[in-house]
N, C-alpha and C positions, 0 to 999 in steps of 0.2 A: 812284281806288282802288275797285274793284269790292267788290259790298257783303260777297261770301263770304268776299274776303280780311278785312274788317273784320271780320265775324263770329268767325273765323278770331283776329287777332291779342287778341279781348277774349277771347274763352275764354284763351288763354296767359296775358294778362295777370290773369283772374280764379282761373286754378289758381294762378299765382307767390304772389298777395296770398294763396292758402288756407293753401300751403304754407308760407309765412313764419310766419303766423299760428298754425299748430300746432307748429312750430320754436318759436317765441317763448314761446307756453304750457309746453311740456314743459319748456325751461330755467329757465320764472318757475317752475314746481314742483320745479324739483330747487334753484334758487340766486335766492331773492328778495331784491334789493336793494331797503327801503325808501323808504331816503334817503342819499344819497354825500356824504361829502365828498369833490368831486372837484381841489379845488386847497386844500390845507393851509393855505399862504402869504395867501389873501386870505380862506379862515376865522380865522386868528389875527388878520389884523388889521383884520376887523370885529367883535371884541371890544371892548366901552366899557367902560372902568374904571368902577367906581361910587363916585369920588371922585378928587378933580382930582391930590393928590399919590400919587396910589394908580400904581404900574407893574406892565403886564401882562410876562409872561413867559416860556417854553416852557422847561422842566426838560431839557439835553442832558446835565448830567454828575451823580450822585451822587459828592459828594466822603467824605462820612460821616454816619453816622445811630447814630443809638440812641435811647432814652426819654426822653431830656432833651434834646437838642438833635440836629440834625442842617444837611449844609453844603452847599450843590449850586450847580453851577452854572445860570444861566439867560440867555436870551435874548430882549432885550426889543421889543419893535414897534419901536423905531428903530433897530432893530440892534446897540445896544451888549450888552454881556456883563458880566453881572454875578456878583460870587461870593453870594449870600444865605445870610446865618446866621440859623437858625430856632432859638431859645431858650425854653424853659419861662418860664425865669425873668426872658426880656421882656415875657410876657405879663402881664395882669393876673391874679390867682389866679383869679377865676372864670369868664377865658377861656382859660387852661391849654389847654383842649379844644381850640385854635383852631390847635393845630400837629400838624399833619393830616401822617401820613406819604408824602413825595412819591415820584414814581418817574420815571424816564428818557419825555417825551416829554407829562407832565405841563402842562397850560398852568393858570397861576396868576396872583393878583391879587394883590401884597406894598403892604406898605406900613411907614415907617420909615426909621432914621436912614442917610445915604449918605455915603459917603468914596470918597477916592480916591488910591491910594497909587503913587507913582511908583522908575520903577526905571529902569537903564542903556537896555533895552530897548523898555518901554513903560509905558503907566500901565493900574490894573487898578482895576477899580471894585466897591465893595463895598455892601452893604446890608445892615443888623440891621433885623432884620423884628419889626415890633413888632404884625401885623394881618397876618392872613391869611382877608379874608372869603370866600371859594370856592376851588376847584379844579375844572378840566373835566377829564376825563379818559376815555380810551379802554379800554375791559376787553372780555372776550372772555367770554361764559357758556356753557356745558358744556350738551349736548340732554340732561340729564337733573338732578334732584334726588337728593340723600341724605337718608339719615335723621339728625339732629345731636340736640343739646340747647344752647339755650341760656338764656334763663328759664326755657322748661319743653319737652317734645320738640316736636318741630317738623321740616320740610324747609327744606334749604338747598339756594341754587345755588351751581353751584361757578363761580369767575371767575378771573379773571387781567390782566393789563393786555396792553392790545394789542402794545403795542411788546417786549413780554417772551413772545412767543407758546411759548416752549420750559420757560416754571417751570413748578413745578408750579400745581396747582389749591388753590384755599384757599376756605374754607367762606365764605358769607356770613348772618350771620342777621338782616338787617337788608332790606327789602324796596326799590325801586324805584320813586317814586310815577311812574305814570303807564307804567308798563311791563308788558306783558301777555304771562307767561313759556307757550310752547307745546311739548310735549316734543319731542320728536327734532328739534329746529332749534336750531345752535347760531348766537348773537347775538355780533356787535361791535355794540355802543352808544359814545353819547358819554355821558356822565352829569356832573352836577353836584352836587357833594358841599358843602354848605354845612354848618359850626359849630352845634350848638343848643348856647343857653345853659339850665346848669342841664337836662343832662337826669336822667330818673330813675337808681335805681341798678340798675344790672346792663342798661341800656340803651343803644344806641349815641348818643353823641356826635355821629355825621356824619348830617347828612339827605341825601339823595341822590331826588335829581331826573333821568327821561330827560330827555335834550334832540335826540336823533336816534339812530333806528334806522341805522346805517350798512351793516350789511349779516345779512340772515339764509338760512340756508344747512342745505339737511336732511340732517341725517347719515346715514352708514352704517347700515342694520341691523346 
């Protein structure tokens, strides 16, 4: 190969690498993904309980909710399906706080009494959830803050849960450790919402930890 031709085919080859390279930047500026989950399935089940009777679980159905209890279904690492009843009044009184409102798509960590009731069809398996130490969950945050109150004024992000991308937005006044909010990019996270015991009054109940930037993306002017 004569040496012009090589000359020749490295310039091609050094404008393609330029060309990709400013292609690739323009896109990281309009849509930076930090961290993916790219396979759902083998994120759920590299989740370790943090206790041996403890079952992990992903939240497919809301069967019923309110203040005092609520019923959903879920699905657990070995694949069975469970109904989990979430009660106030299985809790101990001054972990009340610990039944943390679920939502569709929800991965959780239940713990407590199991049955199994059978019928002509099949048999269906139950749980009374007497411990609920976390929650992972997916939300969606809004490229901007409002103005709220909640001890005293303040800004809130607005969020949503990811699998529910069509509700509306609801205030948060409770912050994200480890999360560094930037305006006009709106955030999927994954976050982990753990129980405090005994918090103050008029203080939230849930801590809430990042545990992956999943996708950030800049909004419309």
């Amino acid at each position: 190969m004569s040496f012009i031709r090589l000359c020749t085919l490295a310039l091609i080859a050094t404008s393609s690498l330029a060309a990709c390279s400013s292609y690739e930047q323009a896109n990281m500026n309009n849509k930076t993904s930090v961290s993916q989950i790219k396979d759902s399935t083998a994120f759920f089940h590299s989740i370790k309980p943090s206790h041996s009777d403890a079952i992990i679980g992903q939240v497919i159905d809301v069967i019923s909710q309110d203040r005092e209890q609520q019923k959903v279904t879920i699905v657990a690492q070995d694949g069975q399906t469970y109904t989990a009843e979430i009660s106030k009044a299985n809790f101990a009184q001054k972990n009340a706080h610990q039944m943390q409102k679920l939502t569709i798509g929800d991965y959780v960590e239940v713990m407590g009494e199991q049955s199994t009731s059978q019928s002509e069809i099949d048999s269906k398996r139950h749980i009374t959830v007497h411990a609920m130490p976390y929650v992972l969950r997916k939300i969606i945050i809004a490229g901007h803050q409002v103005d709220c109150v909640g001890v005293a004024p303040q800004s809130c992000l607005l969020t949503k849960p990811a699998e529910q991308a069509n509700a509306d937005w609801e205030y948060r006044y409770s912050g994200i450790e480890g999360f560094d909010f930037e305006p006009n990019y709106e955030y999927t996270l994954l976050i982990k919402n753990t129980p405090i015991s005994n918090p103050p009054a008029d203080a939230s109940s849930i801590h809430s930890t990042l545990i992956k930037v999943i996708e950030k993306q800049k909004t419309k002017s």
